[in-house]
C-alpha positions as CSV (number, residue, x, y, z in Angstrom):
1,X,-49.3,107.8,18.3
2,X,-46.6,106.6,19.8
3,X,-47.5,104.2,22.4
4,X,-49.6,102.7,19.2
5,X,-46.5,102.5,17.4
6,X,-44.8,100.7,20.4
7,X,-47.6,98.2,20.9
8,X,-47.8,96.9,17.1
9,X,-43.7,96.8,17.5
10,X,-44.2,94.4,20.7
11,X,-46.6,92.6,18.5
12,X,-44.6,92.4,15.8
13,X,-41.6,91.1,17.9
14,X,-44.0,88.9,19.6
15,X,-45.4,87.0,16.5
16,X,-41.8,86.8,15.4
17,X,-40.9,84.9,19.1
18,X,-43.7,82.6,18.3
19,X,-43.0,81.7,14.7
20,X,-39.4,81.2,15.8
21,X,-40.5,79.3,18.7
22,X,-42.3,77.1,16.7
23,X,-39.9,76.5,13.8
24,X,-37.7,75.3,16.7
25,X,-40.8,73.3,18.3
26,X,-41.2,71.7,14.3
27,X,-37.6,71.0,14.7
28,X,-37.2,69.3,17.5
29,X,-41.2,67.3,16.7
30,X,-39.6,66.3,13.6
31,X,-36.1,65.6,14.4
32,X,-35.0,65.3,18.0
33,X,-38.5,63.7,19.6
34,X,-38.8,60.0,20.0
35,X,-41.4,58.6,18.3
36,X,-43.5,56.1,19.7
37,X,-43.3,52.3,18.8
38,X,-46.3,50.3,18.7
39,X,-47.5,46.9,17.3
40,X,-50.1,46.5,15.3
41,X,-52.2,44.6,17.5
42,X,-52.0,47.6,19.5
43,X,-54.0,50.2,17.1
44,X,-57.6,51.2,17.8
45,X,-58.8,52.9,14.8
46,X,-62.2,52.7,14.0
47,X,-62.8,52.2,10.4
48,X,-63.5,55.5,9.8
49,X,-60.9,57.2,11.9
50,X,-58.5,54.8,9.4
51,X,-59.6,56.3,6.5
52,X,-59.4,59.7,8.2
53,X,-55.8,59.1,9.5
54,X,-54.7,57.7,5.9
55,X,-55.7,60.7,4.4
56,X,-53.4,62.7,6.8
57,X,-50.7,60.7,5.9
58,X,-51.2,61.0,1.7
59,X,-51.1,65.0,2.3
60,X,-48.1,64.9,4.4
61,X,-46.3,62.6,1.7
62,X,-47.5,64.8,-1.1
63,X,-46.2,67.9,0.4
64,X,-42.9,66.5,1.5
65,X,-42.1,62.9,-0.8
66,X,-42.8,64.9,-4.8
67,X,-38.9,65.0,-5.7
68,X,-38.1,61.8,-4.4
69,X,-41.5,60.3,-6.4
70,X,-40.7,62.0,-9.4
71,X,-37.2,60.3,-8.9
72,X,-38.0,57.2,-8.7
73,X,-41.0,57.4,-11.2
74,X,-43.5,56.8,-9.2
75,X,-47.0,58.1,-9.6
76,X,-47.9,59.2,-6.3
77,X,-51.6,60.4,-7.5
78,X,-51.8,57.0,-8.5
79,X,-50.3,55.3,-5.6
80,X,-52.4,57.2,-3.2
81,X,-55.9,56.2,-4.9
82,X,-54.9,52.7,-5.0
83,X,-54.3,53.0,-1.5
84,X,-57.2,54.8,-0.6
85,X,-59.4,52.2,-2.3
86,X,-58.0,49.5,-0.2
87,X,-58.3,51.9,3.2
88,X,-61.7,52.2,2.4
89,X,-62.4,48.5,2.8
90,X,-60.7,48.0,6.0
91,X,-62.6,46.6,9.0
92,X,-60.5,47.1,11.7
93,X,-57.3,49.0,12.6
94,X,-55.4,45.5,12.2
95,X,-56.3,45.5,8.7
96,X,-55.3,48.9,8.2
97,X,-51.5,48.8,9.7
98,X,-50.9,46.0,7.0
99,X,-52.2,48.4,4.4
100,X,-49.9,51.1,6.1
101,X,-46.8,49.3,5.6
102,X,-47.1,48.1,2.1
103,X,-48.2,51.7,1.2
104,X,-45.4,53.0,2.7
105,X,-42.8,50.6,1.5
106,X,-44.4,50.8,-2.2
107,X,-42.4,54.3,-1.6
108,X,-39.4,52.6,-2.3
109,X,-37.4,54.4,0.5
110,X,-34.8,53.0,3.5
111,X,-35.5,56.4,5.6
112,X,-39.6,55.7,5.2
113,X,-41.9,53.6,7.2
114,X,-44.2,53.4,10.1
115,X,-43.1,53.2,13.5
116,X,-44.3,49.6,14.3
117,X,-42.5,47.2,16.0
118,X,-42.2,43.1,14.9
119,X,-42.2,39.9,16.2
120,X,-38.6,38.2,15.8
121,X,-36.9,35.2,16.1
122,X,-33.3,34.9,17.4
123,X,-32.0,32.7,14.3
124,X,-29.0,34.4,11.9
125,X,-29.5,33.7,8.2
126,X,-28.1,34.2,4.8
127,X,-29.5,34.3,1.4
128,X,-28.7,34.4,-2.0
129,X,-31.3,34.5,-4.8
130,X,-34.0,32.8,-3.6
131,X,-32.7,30.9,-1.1
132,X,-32.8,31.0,2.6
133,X,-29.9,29.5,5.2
134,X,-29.6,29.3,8.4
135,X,-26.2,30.5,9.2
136,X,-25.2,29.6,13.3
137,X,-26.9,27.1,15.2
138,X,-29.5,28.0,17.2
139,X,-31.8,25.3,19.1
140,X,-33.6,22.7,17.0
141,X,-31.8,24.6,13.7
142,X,-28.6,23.9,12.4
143,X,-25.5,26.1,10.5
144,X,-26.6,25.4,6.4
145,X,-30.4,24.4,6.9
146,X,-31.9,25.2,3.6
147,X,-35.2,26.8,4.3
148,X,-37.9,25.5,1.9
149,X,-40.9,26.7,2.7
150,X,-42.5,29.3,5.8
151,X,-45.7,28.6,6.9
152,X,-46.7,26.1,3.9
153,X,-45.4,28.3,1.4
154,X,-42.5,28.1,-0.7
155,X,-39.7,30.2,0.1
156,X,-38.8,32.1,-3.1
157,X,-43.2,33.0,-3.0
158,X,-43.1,33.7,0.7
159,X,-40.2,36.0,-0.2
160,X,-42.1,37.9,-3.0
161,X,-45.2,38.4,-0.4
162,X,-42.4,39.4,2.2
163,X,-41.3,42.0,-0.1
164,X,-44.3,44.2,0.1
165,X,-43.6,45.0,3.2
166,X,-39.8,45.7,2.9
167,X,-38.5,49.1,3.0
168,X,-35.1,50.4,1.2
169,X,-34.2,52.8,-1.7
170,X,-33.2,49.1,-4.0
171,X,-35.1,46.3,-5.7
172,X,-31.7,44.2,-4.3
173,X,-31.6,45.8,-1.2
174,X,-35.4,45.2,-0.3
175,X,-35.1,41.5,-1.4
176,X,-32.1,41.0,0.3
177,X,-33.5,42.3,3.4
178,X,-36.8,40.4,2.9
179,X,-35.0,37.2,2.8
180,X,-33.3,37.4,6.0
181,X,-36.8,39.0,7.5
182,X,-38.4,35.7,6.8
183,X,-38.6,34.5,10.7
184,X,-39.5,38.0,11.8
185,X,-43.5,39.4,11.6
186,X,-45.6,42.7,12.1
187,X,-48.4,40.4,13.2
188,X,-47.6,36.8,13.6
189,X,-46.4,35.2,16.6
190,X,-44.5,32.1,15.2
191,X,-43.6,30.9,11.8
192,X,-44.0,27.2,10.5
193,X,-40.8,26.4,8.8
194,X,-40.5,23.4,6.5
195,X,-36.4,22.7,6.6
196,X,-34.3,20.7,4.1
197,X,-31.0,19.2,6.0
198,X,-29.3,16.9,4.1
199,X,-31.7,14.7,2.5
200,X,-34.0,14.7,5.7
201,X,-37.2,17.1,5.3
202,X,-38.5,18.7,8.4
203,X,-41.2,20.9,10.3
204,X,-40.4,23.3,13.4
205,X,-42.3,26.1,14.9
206,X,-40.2,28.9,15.3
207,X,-41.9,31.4,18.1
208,X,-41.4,35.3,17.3
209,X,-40.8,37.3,20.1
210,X,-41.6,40.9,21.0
211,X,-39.1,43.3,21.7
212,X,-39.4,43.6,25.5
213,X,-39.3,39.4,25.3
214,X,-35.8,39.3,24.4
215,X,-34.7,37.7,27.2
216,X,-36.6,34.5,26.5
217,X,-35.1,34.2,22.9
218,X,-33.5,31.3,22.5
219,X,-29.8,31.7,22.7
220,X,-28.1,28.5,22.0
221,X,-24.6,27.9,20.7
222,X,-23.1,30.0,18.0
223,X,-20.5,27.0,16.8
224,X,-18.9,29.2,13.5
225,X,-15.4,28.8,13.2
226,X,-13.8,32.3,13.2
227,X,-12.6,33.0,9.1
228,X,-10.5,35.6,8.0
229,X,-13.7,37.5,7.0
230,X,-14.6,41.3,7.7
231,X,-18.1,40.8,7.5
232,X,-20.5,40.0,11.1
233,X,-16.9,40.9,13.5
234,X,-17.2,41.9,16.9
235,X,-15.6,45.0,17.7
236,X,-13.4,43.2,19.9
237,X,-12.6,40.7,17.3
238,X,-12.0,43.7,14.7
239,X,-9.8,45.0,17.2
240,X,-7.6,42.0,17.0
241,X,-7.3,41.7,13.7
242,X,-6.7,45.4,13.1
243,X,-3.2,44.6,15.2
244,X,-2.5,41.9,13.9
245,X,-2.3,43.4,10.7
246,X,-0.3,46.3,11.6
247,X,2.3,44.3,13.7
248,X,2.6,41.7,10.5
249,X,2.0,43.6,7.6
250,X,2.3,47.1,8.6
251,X,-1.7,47.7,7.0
252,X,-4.2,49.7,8.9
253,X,-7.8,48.4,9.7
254,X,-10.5,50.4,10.9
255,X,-14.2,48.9,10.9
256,X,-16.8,51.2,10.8
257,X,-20.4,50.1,11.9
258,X,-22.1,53.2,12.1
259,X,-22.4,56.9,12.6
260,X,-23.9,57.2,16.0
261,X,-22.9,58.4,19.2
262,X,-19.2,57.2,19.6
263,X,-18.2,56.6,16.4
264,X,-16.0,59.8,15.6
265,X,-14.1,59.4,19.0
266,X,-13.5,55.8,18.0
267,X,-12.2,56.7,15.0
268,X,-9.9,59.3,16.5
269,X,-8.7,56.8,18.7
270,X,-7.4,54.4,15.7
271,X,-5.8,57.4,13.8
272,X,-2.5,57.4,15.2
273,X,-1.6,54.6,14.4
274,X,-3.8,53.5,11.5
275,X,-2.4,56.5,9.4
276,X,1.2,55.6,9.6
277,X,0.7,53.1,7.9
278,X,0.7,52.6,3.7
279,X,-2.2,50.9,3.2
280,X,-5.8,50.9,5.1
281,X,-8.4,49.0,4.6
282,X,-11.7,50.8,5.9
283,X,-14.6,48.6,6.7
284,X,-17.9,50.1,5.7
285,X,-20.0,46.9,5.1
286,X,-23.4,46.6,7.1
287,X,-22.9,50.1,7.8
288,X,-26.4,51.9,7.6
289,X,-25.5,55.7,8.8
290,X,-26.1,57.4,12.0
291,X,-25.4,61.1,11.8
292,X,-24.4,63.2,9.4
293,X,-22.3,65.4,10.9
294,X,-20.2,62.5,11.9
295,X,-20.1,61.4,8.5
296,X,-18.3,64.8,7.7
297,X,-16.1,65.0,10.3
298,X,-14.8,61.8,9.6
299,X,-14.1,62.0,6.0
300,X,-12.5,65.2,6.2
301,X,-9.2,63.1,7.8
302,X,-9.7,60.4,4.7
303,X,-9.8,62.9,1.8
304,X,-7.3,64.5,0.0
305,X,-9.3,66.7,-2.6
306,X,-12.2,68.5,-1.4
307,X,-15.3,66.9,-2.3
308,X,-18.9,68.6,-2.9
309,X,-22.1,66.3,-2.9
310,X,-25.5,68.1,-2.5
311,X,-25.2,71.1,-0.3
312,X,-22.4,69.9,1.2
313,X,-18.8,70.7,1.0
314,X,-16.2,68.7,2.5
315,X,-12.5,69.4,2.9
316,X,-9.4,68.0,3.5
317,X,-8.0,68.4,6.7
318,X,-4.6,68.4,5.0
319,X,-1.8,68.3,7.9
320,X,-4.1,65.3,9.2
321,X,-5.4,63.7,6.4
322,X,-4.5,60.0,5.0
323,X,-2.4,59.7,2.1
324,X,-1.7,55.8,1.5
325,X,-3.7,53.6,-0.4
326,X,-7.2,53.7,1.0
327,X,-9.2,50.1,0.2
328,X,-13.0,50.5,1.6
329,X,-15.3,47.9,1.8
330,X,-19.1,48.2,0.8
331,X,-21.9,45.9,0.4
332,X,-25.8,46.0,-0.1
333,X,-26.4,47.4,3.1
334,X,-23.7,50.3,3.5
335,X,-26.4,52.6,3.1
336,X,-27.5,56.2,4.6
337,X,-24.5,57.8,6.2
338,X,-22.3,54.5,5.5
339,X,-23.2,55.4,1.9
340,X,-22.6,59.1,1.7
341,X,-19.1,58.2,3.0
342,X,-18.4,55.9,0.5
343,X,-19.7,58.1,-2.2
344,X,-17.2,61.0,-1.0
345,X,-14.2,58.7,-0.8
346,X,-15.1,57.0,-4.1
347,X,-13.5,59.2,-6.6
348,X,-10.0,60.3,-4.4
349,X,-7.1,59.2,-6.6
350,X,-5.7,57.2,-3.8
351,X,-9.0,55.0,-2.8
352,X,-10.8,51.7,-4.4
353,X,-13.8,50.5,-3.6
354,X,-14.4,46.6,-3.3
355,X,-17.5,45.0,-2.5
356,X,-21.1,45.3,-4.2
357,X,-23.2,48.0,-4.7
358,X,-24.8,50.1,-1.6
359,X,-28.1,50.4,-0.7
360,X,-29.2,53.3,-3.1
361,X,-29.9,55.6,0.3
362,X,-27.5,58.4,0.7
363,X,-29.3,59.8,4.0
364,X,-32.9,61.7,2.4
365,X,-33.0,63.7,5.5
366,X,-36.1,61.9,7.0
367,X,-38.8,63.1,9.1
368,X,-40.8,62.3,12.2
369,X,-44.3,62.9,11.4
370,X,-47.3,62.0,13.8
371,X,-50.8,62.3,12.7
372,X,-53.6,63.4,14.6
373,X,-54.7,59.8,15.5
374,X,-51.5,58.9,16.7
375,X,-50.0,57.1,14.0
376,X,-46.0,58.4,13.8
377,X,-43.6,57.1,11.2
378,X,-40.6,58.5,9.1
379,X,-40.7,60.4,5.6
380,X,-37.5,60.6,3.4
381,X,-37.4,64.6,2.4
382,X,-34.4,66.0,0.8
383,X,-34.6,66.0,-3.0
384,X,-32.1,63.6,-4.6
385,X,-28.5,64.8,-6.1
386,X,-25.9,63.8,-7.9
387,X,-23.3,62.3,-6.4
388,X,-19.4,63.5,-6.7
389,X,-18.8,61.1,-9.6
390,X,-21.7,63.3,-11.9
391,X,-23.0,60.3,-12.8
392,X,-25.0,58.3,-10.0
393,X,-27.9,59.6,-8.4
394,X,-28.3,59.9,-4.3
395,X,-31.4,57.8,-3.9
396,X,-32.5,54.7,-5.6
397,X,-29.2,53.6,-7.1
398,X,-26.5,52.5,-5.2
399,X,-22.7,53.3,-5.7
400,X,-20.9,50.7,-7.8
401,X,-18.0,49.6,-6.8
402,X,-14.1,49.7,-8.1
403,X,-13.8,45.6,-7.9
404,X,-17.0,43.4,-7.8
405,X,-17.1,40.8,-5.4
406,X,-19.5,37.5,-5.7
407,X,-21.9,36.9,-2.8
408,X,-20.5,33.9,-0.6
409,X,-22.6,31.9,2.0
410,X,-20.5,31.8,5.0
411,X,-18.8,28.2,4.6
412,X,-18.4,28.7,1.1
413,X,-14.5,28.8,-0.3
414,X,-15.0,32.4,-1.8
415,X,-13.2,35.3,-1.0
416,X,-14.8,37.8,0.6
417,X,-14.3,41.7,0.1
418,X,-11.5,41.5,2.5
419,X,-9.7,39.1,1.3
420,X,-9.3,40.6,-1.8
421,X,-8.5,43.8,-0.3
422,X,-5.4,41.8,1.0
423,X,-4.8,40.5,-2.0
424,X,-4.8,43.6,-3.7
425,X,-2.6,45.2,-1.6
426,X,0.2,42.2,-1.8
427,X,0.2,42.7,-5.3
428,X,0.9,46.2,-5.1
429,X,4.0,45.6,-2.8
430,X,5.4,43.6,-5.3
431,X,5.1,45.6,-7.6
């Protein structure tokens, strides 16, 4: 009786190991594994196994993406027939990786999409509405070529087609980053670009590169003259400009541009002497997360009043934390972790925010999923939440901020975010 006993205990334990085991296995599948990149031209699916391989992906999206859907009103029962139709039609895997991205980006989430890499161009540009510039010389393109048209096709309608394929949390977001995506490809290997300069109307063939081709990008000459502008700095030119502002003005500056590895011993490093000073301006813009518990660590030295948003709590670190006036700067694509930041700091009595509205993502706790064909990409997971102001939800809306600023092309005689940040601060001395 006994040894029976002590056999279905060992079995017990056992099965307990093994479950354990694989929640950790799950984990670190979901979480910690790379996935694997590949182009499209690189899948093999056979019709059927495409059809097979979508529907693995529908189930794993209606098991983990319902909240998020419901959300954002989306009808995923819908969506997914729609989808299915157009599966069933494919006749090769080439076809289907097309389908698979403007499924997945009809999701409407920055944290979902299939791990596929693109064809790029080297060229920098900028956008507002439906207009495309180039914004640094490259090559045979110049600093304010108007892009017309890509590949015979107008550029507002090339935009539009772009969109599809776009992923982020945002209508503005995706459009914005569609824009600047114009010279960049899943499939295609160049791009014909029709260019206005001036009053002269041009062709050139821009070639797209693949990842590993980097090196043969074209470099050229980057001829910007340096502005007073926090947007696109080095870290070595933020780095100058944060002294220069303390030795002159006696304001802090701390850019920063993400939430990786590095970025909370970084911003140790600048806390000495950034926090003695009254004011500090902290530079969130372009700022699209990292991780989160770097997020937190960080703004419990920025926050004076603890903050909960979702399941988490932050507090103060009180003998550490800033208490001057805190100016942070946000745009369209502080997003993810840049966004949950901004969202904490938002409503402290000592901080404004100045900029535009961020990218409507506050993290969604994404996924790694791989499908028995092969096929990996990300899934956005955690259900959305209100955010510390009561009022604005965590995914799909973006955080508004205290003072508005106008987009500016970069040779445009606007003032920026930072600019007015100065501004701001100035008139507060005086009065």
């Amino acid at each position: 009786m006994l040894s029976c006993l002590g056999v279905i205990l060992s079995l017990v334990v056992m099965a307990l190991c093994i479950r354990k085991f694989y929640e950790y296995y799950d984990l670190w599948f979901k979480i910690v594994r790379k996935p694997q990149l590949s182009y499209i031209s690189e899948l093999s699916l056979s019709p059927m196994q495409c059809k097979e391989n979508f529907n693995e992906i529908t189930q794993i999206v209606n098991d983990n993406y319902q909240e998020i859907a419901h959300r954002k009103k989306i009808d995923l029962q819908k969506l997914n027939a729609e989808y299915a139709e157009k599966v069933s039609k494919v006749e090769n895997a080439q076809q289907y990786g097309q389908i698979l991205l403007e499924y997945l980006a009809s999701l409407e989430n920055m944290h979902t999409y299939p791990f596929f890499s693109f064809h790029s161009s080297n060229f920098s540009l900028v956008t507002r509405n439906d207009s495309v510039w180039v914004s640094k010389d490259r090559k045979n393109l110049r600093k304010k070529d108007l892009i017309i048209a890509i590949d015979g096709i107008a550029t507002a309608d090339y935009m539009k087609e772009k969109l599809k394929y776009t992923f982020g949390s945002t209508y503005q977001t995706r459009k914005k980053l569609a824009a600047v995506g114009v010279l960049s490809s899943y499939a295609d290997t160049c791009k014909r670009v029709t260019v206005l300069r001036g009053d002269s109307v041009f062709e050139v063939t821009i070639p797209l590169y693949k990842d590993e081709d980097e090196q043969k990008k074209p470099q050229g000459v980057a001829k910007d003259s340096v502005k007073l502008s926090s947007q696109g700095m080095s870290p070595k030119v933020s780095l100058l400009l944060a002294k220069a502002l303390k030795r002159l003005d006696n304001i802090g500056y701390i850019r920063i541009p993400h939430f990786f590895s590095g970025s909370v011993e970084y911003f140790y490093s600048q806390v000495d002497s950034t926090f003695k000073c009254p004011y500090l301006i902290l530079n969130l813009q372009n700022n699209q997360g990292g991780v989160r518990r770097n997020v937190l660590n960080i703004a419990s030295y920025l926050v004076t009043e603890p903050v909960t948003m979702g399941d988490m709590i932050i507090k103060s670190d009180t003998s550490r934390c800033y208490r001057g006036k805190l100016l942070v700067l946000t745009d369209e694509f502080t997003s993810s972790g840049g966004e949950i930041l901004a969202a904490i700091l938002k409503g402290q009595p000592n901080v404004t925010v100045i900029g535009r509205r961020t990218g409507g993502d506050c993290g969604s706790m994404a996924f790694n999923f791989k499908t028995s064909h092969g096929i990996e990409f990300n899934l956005a997971t955690e259900i959305p939440y209100l955010l510390p102001d009561g009022t604005t939800w965590s995914e799909g809306e973006g955080i508004a901020p205290d003072i508005q600023v106008e987009e500016r092309l970069p040779w445009e005689d606007k003032k920026d975010a930072f600019q007015i940040a100065l501004e701001l601060i100035e008139h507060n001395k005086k009065h």
